[in-house]
N, C-alpha and C positions, 0 to 999 in steps of 0.2 A: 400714439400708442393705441393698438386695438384691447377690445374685449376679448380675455379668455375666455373658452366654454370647453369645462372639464366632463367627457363622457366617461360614462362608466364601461369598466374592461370588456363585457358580456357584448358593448354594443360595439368594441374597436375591430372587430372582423368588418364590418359597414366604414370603416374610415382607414383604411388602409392602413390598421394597427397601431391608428395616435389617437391617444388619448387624450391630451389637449392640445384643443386648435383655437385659433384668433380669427374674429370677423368684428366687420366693425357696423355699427349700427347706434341708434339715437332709444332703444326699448329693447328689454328681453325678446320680443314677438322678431323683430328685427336683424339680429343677430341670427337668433336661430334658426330664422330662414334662408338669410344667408349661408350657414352651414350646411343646409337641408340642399341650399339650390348647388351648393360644392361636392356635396353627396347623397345623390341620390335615391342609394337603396336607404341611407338612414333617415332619409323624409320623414312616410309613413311612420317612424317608429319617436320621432318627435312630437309631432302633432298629428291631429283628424285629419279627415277628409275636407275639413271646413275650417281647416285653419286653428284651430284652439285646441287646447293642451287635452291632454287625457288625464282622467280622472288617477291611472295608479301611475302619474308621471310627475314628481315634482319639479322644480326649477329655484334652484336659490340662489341669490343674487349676495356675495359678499356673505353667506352663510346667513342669510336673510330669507325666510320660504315667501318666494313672491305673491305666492295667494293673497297676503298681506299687507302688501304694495301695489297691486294694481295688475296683477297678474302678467301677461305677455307683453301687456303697456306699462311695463314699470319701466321708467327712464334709468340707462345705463349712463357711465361716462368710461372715459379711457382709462385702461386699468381695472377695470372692473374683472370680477369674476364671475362666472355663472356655471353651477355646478346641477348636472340631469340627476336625481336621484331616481331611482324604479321601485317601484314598492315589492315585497316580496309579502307573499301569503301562502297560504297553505298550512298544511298541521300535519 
C-alpha cells in the first residue's frame, strides 16, 4: 500500500485534476518527488530550486506539521498520508 499525498484544489489544474494521488517512498522528501517527477509543471510549486520546501508550503504527515519531525526526512510508512498545505496572506 503506497503513501497518500493530498494536494490542495488551487494546485489540481498541475495534476490532471486529482487531488489525491499515491507514491511510494521511505521520507516525505521521497514521496514528493516522486509526484513532482509524475508531474512536472507541479515540481517547481513543491519544492525550490534545491530541493527543499518553501517556507509558505507546509507538509503534514498524518495531520502531523513535519517541521516537527524532521521535515522532508520524516519517515513515512504505507498508509500514510501527506497532506500540502499553502499558506494564504494578505489583508
Amino acid at each position: 500500500m503506497p503513501v497518500t499525498l493530498n494536494i490542495p484544489t488551487v494546485l489540481t489544474r498541475l495534476t490532471d485534476g486529482q487531488a489525491t494521488l499515491e507514491a511510494n517512498g521511505t521520507t516525505v522528501g521521497e514521496v514528493v518527488t516522486q509526484v513532482a517527477d509524475r508531474f512536472p509543471r507541479l515540481a517547481p510549486r513543491l519544492k525550490d530550486a534545491n530541493g527543499g520546501p518553501y517556507p509558505f508550503i507546509a507538509y503534514y504527515l498524518n495531520d502531523q506539521d513535519t517541521r516537527f519531525l524532521g521535515g522532508l526526512e520524516a519517515p513515512v510508512n504505507q498508509g500514510d498520508e501527506i497532506t500540502v498545505v499553502l499558506a494564504v496572506a494578505g489583508g
